[in-house]
Jmol script that loads the backbone (N, CA, C; Angstrom):
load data "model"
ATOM      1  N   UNK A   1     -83.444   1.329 146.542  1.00  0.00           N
ATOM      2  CA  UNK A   1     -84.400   0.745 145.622  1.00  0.00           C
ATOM      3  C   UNK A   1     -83.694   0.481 144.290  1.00  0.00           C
ATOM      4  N   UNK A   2     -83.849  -0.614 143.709  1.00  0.00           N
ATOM      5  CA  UNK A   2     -82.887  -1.089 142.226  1.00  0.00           C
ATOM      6  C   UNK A   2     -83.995  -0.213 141.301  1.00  0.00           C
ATOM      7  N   UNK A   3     -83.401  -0.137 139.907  1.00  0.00           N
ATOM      8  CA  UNK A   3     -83.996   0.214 138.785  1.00  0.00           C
ATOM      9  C   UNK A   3     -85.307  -0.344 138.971  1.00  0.00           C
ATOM     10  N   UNK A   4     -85.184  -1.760 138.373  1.00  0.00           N
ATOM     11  CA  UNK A   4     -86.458  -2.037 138.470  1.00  0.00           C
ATOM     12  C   UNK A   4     -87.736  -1.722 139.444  1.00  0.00           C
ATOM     13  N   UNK A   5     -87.129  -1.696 140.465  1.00  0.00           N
ATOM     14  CA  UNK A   5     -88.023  -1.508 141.354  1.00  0.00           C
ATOM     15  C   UNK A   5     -88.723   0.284 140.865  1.00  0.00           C
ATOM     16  N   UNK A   6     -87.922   0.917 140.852  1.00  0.00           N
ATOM     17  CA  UNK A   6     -88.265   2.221 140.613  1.00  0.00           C
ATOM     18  C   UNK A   6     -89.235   2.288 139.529  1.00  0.00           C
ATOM     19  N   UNK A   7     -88.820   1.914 138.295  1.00  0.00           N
ATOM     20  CA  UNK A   7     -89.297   0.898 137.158  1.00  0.00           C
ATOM     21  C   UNK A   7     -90.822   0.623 137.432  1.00  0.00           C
ATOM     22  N   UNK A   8     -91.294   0.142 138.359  1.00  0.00           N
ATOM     23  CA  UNK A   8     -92.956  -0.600 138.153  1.00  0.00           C
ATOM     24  C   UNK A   8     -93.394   0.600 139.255  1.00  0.00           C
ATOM     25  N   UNK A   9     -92.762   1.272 139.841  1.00  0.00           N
ATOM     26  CA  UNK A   9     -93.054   2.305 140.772  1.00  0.00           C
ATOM     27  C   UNK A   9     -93.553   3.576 139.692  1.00  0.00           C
ATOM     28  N   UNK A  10     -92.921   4.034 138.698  1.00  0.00           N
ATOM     29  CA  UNK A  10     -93.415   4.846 138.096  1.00  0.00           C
ATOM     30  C   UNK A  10     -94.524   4.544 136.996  1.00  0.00           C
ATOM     31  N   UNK A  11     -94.574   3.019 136.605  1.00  0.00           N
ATOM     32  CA  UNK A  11     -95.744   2.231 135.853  1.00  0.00           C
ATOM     33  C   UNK A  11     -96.968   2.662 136.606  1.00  0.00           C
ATOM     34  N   UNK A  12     -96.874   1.969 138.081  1.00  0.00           N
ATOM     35  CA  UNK A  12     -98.129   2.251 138.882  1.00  0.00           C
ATOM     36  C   UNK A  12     -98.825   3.552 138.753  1.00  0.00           C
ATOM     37  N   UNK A  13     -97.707   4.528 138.669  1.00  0.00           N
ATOM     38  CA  UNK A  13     -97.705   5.995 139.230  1.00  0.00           C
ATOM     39  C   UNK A  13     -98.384   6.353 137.731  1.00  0.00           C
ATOM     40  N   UNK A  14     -98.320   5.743 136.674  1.00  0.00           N
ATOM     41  CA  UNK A  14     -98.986   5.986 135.264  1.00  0.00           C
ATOM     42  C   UNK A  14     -97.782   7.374 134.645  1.00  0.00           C
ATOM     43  N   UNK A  15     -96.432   7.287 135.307  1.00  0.00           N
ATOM     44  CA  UNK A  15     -95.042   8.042 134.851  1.00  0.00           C
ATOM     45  C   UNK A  15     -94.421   7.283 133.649  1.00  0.00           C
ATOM     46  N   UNK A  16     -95.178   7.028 132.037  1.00  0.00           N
ATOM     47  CA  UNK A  16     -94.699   6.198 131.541  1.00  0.00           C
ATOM     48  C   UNK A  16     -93.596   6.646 130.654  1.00  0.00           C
ATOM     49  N   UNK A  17     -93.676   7.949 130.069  1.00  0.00           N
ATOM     50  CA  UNK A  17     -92.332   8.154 129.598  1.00  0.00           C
ATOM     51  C   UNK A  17     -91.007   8.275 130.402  1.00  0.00           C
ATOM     52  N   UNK A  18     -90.950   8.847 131.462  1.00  0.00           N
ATOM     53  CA  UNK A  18     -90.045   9.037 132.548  1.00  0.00           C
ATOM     54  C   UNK A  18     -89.363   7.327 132.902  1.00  0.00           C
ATOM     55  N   UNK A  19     -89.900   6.493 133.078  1.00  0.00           N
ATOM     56  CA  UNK A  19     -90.334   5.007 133.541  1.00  0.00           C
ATOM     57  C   UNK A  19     -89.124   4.610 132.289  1.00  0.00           C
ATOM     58  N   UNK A  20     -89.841   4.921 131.158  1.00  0.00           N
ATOM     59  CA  UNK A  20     -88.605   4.373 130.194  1.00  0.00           C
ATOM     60  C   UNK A  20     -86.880   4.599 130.198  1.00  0.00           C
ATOM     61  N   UNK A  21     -86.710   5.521 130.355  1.00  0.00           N
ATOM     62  CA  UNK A  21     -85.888   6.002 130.662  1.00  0.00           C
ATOM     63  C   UNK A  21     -84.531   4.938 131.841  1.00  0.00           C
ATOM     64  N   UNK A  22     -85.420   4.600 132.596  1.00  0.00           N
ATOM     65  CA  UNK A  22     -84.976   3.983 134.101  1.00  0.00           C
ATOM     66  C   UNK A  22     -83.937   2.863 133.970  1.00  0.00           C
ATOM     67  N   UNK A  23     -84.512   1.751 132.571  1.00  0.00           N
ATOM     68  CA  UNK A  23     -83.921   0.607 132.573  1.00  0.00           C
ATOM     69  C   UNK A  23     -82.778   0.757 131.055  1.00  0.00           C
ATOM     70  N   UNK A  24     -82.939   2.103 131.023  1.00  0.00           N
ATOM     71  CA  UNK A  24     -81.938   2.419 129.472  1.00  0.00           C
ATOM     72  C   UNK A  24     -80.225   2.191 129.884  1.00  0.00           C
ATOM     73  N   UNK A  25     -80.029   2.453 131.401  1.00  0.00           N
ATOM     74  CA  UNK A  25     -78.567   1.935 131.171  1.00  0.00           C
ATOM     75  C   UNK A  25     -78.108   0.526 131.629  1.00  0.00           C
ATOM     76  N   UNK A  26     -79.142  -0.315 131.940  1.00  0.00           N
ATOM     77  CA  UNK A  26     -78.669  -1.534 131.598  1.00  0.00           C
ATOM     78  C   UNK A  26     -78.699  -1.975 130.391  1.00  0.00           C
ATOM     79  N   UNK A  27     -79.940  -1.776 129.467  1.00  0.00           N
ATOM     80  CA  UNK A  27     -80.062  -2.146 128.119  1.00  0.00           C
ATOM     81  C   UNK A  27     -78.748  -1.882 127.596  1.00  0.00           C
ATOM     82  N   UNK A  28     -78.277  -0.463 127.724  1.00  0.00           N
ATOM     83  CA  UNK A  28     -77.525  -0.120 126.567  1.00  0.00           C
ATOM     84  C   UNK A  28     -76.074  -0.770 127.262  1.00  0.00           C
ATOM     85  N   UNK A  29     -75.969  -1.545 128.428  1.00  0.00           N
ATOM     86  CA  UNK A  29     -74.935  -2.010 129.020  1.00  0.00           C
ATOM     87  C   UNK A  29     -75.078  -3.620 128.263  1.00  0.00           C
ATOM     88  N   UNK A  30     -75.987  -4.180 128.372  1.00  0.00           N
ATOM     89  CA  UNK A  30     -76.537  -5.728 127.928  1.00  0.00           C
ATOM     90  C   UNK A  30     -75.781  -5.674 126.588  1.00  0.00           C
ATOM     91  N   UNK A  31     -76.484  -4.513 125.834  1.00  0.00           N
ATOM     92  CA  UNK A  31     -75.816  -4.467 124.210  1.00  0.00           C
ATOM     93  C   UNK A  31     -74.606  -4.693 124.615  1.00  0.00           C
ATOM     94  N   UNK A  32     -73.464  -3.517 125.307  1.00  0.00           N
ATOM     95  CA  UNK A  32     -72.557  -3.504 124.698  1.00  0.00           C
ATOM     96  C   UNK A  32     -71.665  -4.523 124.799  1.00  0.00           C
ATOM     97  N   UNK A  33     -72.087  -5.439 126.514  1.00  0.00           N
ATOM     98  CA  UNK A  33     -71.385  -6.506 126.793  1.00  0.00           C
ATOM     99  C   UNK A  33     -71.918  -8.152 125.360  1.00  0.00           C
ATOM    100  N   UNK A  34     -72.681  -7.668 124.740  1.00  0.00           N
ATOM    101  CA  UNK A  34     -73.050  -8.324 123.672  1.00  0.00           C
ATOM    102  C   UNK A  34     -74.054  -9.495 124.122  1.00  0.00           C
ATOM    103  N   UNK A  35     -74.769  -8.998 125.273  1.00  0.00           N
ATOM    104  CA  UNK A  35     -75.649  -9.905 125.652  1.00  0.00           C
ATOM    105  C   UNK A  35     -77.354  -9.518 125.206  1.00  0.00           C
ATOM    106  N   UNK A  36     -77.217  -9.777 124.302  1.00  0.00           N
ATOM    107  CA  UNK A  36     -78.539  -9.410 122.957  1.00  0.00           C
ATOM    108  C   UNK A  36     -80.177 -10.175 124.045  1.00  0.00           C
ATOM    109  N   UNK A  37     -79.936 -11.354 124.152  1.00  0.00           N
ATOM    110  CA  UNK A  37     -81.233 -11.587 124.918  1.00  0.00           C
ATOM    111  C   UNK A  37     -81.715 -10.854 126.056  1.00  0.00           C
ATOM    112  N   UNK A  38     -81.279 -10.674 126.845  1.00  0.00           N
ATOM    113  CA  UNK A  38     -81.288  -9.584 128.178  1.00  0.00           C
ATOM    114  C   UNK A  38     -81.280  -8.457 127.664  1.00  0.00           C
ATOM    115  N   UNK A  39     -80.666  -7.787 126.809  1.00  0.00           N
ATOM    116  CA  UNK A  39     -80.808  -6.524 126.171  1.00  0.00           C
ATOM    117  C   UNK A  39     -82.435  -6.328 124.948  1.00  0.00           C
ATOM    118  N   UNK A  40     -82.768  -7.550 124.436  1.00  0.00           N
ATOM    119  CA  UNK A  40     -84.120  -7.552 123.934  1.00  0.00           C
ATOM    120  C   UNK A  40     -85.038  -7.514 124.860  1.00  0.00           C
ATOM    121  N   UNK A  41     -84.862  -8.350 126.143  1.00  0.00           N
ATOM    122  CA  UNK A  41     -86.238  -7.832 127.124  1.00  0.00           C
ATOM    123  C   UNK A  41     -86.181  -7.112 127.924  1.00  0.00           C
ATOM    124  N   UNK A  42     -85.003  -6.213 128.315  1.00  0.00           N
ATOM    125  CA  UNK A  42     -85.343  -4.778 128.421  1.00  0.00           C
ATOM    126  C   UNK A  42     -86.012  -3.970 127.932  1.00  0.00           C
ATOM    127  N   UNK A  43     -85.518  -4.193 126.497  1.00  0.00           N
ATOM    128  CA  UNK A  43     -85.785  -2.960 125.429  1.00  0.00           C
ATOM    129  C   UNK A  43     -87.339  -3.572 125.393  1.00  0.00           C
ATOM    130  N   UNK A  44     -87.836  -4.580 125.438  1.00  0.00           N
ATOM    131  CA  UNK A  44     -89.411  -4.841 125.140  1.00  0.00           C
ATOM    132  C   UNK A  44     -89.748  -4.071 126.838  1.00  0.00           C
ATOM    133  N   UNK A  45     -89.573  -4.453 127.758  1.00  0.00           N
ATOM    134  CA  UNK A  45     -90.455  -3.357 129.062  1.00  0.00           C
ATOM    135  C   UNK A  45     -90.500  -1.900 128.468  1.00  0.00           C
ATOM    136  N   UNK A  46     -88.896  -1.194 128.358  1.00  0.00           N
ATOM    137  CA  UNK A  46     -88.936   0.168 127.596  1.00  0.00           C
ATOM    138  C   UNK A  46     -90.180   0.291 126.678  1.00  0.00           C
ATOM    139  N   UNK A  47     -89.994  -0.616 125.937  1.00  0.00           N
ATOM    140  CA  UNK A  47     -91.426   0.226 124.800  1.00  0.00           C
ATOM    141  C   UNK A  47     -92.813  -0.432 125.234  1.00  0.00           C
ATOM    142  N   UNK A  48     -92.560  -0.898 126.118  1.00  0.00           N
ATOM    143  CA  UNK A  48     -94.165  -0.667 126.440  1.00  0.00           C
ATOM    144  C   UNK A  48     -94.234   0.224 127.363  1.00  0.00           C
ATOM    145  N   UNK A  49     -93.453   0.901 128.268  1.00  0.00           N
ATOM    146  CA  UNK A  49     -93.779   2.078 128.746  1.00  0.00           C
ATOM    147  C   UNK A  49     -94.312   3.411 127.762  1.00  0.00           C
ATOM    148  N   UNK A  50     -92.901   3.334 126.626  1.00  0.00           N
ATOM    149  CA  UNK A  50     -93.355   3.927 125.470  1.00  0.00           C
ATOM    150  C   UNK A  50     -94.469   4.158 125.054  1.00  0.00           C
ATOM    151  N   UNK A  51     -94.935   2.497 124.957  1.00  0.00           N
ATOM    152  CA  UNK A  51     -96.439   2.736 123.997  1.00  0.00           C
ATOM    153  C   UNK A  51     -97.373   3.200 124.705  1.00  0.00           C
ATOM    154  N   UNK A  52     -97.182   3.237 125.966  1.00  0.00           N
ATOM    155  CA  UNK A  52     -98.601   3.924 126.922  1.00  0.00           C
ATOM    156  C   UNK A  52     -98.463   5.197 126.861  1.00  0.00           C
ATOM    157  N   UNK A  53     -97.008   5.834 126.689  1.00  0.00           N
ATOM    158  CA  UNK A  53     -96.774   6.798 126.649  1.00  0.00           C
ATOM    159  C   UNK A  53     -97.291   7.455 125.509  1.00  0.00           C
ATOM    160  N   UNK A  54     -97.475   7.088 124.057  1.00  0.00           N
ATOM    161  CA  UNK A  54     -97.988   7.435 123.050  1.00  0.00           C
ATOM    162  C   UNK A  54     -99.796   7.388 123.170  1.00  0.00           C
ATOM    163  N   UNK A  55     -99.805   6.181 123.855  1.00  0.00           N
ATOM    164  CA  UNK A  55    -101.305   6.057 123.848  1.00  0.00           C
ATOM    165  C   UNK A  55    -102.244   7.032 124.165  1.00  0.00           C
ATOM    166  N   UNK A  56    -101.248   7.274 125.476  1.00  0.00           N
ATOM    167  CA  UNK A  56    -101.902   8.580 126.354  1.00  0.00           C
ATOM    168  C   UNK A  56    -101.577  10.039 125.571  1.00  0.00           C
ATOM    169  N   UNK A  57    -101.070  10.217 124.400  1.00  0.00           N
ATOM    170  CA  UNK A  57    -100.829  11.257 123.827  1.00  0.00           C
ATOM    171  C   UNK A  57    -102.118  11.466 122.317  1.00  0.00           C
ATOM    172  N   UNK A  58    -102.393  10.514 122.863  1.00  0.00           N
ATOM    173  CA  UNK A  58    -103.549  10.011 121.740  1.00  0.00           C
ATOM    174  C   UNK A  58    -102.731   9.485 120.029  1.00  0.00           C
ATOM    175  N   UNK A  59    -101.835   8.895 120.464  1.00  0.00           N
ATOM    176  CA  UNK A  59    -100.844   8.564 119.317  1.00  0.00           C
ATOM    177  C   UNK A  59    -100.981   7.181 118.854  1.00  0.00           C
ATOM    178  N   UNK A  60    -102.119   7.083 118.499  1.00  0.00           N
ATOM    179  CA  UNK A  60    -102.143   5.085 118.322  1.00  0.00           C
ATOM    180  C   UNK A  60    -101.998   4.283 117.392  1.00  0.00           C
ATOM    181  N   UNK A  61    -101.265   5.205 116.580  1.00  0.00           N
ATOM    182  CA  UNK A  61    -100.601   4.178 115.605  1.00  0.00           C
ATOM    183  C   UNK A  61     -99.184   4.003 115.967  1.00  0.00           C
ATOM    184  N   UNK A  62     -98.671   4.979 116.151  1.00  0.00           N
ATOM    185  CA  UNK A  62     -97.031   4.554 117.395  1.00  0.00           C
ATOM    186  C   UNK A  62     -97.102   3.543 118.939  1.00  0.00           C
ATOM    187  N   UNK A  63     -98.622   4.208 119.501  1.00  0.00           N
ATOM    188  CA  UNK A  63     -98.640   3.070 120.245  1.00  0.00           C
ATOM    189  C   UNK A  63     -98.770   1.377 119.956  1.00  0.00           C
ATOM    190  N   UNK A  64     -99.378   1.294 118.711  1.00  0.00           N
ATOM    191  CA  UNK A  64     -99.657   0.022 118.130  1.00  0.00           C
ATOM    192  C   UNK A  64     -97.998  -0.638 118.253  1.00  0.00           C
ATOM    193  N   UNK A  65     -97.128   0.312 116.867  1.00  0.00           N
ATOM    194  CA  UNK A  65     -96.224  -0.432 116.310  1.00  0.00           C
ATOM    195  C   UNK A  65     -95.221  -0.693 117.416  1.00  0.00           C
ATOM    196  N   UNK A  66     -94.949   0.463 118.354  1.00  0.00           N
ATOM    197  CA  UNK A  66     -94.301   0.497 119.211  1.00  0.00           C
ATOM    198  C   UNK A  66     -94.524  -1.070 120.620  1.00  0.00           C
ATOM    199  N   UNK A  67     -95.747  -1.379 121.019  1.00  0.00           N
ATOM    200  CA  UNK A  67     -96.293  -2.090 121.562  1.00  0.00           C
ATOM    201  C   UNK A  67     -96.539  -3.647 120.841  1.00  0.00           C
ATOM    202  N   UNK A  68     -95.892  -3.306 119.960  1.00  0.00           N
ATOM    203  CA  UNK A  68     -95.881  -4.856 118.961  1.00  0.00           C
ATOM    204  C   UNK A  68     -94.023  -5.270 119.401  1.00  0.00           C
ATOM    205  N   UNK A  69     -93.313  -4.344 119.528  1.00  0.00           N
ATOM    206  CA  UNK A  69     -91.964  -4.394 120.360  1.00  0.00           C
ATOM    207  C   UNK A  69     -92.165  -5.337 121.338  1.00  0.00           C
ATOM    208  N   UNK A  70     -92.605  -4.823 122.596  1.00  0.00           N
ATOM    209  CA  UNK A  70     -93.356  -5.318 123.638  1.00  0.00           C
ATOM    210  C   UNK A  70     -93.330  -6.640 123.764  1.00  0.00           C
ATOM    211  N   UNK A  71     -94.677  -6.925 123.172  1.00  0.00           N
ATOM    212  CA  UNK A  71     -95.091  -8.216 123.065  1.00  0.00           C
ATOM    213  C   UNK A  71     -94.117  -9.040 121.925  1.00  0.00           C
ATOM    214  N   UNK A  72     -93.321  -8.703 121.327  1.00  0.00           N
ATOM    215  CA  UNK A  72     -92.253  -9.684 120.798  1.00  0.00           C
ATOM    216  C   UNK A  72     -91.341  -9.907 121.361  1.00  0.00           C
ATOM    217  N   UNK A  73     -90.859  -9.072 122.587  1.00  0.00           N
ATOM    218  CA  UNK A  73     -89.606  -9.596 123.232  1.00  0.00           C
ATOM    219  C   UNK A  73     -90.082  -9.844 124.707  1.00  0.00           C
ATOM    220  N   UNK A  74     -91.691  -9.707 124.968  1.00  0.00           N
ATOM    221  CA  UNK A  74     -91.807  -9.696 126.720  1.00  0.00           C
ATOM    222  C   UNK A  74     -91.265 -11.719 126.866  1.00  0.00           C
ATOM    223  N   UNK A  75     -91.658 -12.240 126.159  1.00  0.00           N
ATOM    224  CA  UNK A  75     -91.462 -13.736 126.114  1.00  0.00           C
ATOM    225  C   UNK A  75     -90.002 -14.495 126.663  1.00  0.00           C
ATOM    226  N   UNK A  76     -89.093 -13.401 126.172  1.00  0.00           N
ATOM    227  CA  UNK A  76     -87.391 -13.580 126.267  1.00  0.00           C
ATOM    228  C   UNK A  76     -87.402 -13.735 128.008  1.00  0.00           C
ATOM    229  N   UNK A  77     -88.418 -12.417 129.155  1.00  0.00           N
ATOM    230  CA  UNK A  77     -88.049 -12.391 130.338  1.00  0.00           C
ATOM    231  C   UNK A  77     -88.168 -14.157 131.417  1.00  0.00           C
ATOM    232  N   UNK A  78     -88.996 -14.687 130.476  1.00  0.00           N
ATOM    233  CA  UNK A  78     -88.864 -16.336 130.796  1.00  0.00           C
ATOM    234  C   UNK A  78     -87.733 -17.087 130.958  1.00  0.00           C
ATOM    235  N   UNK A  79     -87.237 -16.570 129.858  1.00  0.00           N
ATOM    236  CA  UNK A  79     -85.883 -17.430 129.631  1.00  0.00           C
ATOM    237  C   UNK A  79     -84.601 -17.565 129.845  1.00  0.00           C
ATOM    238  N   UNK A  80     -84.452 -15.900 130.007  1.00  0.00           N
ATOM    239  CA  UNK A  80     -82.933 -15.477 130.487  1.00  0.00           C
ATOM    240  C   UNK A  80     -82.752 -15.350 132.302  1.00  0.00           C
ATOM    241  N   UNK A  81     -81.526 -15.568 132.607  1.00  0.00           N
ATOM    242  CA  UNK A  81     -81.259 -15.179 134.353  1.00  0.00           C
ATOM    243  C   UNK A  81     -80.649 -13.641 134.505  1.00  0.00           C
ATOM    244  N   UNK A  82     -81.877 -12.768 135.285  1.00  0.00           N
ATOM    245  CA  UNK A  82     -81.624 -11.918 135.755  1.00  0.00           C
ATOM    246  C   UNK A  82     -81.739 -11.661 137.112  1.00  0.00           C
ATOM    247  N   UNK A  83     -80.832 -10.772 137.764  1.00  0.00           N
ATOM    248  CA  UNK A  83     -81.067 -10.462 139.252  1.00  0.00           C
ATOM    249  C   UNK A  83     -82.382  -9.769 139.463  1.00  0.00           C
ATOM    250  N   UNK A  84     -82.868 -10.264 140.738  1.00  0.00           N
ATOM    251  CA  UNK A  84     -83.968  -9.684 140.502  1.00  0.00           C
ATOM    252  C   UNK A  84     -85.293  -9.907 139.492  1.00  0.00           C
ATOM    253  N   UNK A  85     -85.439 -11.065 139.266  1.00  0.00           N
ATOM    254  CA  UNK A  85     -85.867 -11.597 138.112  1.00  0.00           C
ATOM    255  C   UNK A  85     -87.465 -11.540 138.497  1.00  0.00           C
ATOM    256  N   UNK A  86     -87.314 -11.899 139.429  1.00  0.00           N
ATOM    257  CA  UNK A  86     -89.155 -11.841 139.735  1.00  0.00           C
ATOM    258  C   UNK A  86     -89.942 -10.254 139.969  1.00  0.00           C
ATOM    259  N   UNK A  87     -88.846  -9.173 140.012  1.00  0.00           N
ATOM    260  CA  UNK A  87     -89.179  -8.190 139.420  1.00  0.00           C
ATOM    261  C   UNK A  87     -89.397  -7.710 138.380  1.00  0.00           C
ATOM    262  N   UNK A  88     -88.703  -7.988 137.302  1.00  0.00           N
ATOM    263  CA  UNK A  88     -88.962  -8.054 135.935  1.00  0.00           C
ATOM    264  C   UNK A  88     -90.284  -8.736 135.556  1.00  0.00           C
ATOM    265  N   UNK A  89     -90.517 -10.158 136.045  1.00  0.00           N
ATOM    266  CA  UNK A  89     -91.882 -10.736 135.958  1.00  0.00           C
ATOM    267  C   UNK A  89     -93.007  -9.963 136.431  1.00  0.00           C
ATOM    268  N   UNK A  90     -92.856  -9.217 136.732  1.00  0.00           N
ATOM    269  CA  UNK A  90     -94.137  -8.340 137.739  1.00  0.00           C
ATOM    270  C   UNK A  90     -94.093  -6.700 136.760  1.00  0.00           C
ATOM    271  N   UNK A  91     -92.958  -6.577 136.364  1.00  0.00           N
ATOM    272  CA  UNK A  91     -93.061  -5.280 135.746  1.00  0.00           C
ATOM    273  C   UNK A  91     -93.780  -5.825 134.652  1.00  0.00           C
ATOM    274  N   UNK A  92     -93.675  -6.971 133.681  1.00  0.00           N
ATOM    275  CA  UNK A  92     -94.183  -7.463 132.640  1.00  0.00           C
ATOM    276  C   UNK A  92     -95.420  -7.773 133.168  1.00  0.00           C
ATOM    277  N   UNK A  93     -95.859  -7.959 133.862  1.00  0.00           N
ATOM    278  CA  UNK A  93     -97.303  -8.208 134.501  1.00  0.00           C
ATOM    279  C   UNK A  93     -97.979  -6.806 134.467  1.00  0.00           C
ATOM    280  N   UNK A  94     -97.280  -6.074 135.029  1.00  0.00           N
ATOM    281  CA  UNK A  94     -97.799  -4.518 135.148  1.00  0.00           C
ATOM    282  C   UNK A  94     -98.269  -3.524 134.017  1.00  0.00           C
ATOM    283  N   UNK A  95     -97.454  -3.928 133.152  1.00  0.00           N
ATOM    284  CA  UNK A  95     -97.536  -3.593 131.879  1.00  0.00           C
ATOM    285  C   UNK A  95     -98.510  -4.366 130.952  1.00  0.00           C
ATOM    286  N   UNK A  96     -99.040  -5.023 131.159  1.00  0.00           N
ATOM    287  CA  UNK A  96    -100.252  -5.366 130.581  1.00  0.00           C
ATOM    288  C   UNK A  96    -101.324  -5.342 130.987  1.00  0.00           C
ATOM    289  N   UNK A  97    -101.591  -4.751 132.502  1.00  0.00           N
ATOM    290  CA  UNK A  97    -102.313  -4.700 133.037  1.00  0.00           C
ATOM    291  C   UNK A  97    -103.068  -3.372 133.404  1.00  0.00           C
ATOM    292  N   UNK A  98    -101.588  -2.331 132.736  1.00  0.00           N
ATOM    293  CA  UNK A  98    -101.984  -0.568 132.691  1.00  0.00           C
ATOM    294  C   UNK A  98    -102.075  -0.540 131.102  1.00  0.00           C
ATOM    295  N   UNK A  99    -101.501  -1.713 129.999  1.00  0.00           N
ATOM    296  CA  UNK A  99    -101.977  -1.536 128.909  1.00  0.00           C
ATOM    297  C   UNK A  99    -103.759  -1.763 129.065  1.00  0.00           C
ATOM    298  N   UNK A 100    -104.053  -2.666 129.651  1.00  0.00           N
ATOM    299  CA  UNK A 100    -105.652  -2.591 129.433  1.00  0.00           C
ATOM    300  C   UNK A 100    -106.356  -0.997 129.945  1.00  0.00           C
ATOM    301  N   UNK A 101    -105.638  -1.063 131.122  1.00  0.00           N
ATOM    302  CA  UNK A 101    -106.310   0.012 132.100  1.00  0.00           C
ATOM    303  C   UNK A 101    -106.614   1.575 130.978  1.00  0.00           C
ATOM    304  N   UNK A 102    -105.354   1.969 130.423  1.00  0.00           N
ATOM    305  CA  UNK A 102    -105.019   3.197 129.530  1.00  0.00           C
ATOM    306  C   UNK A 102    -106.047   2.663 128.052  1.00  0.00           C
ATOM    307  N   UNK A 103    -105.924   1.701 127.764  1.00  0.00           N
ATOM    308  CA  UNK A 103    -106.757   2.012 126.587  1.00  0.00           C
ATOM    309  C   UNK A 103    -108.035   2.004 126.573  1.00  0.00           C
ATOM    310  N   UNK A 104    -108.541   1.161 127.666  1.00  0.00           N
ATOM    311  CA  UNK A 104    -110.028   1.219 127.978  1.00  0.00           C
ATOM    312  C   UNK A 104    -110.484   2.807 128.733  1.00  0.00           C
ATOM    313  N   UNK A 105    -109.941   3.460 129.543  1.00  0.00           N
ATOM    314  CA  UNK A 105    -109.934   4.315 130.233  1.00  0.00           C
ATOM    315  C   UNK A 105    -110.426   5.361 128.846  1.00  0.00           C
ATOM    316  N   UNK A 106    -109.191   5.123 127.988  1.00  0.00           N
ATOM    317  CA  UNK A 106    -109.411   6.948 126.818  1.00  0.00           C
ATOM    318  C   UNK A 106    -110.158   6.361 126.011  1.00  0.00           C
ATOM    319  N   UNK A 107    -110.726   5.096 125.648  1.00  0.00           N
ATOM    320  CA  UNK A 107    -111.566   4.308 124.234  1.00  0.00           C
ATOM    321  C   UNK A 107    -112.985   5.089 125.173  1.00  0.00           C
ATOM    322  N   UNK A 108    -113.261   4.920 126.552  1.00  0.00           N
ATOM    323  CA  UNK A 108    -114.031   5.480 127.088  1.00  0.00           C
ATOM    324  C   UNK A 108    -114.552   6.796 127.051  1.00  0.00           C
ATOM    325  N   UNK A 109    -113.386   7.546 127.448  1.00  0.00           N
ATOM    326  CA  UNK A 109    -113.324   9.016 127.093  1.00  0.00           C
ATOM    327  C   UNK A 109    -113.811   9.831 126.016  1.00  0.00           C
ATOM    328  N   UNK A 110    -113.626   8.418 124.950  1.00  0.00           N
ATOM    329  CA  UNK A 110    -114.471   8.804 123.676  1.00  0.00           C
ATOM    330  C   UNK A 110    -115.636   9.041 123.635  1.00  0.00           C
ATOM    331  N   UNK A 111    -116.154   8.157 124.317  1.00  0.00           N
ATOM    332  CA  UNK A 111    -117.515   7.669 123.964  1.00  0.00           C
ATOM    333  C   UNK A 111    -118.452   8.877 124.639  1.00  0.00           C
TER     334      UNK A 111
END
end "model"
wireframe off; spacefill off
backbone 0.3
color backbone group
């Protein structure tokens, strides 16, 4: 199973800090080979695992700023060629789709 794959496997699983973790040594590989676009939409999946991860800690002002990451670099996964690319499209799918799930779920919890 590739990263990624593991990657939307622990999204599903709602494993979101662990999850981050997964795609950190390509990122920090993207940097060093100086490939900044591919290394920005990594790092945007990473923090939106992040921010669920905060969310669910009841941390929502880190989840905010953190999740503003996110959505500024999910846009890049359009543009650049990665292996596996239509995995990445689906993890970015996933991730907005457990962002609704997690905040409606505990906005609930409130109530």
């Amino acid at each position: 199973m590739s990263d990624i794959e593991t990657f939307i496997q622990m999204v599903q699983n709602e494993e979101f800090a662990p999850a981050h973790e997964i795609l950190e040594h390509d990122w920090k590989a993207y940097k060093k080979q100086n490939e900044m676009q591919k290394a920005k939409a990594l790092q945007g999946l990473i923090n939106g695992t992040t921010a669920l991860a905060l969310y669910k800690k009841g941390k929502v002002e880190g989840y905010q700023k953190v999740w503003e990451t996110f959505l500024k670099y999910h846009t890049l996964l359009d543009e650049i060629e990665l292996e596996n690319k239509d995995y990445f499209l689906a993890a970015r799918e996933l991730l907005f789709k457990k962002n609704k799930e997690v905040t409606q779920q505990t906005q609930n919890n409130f109530e």
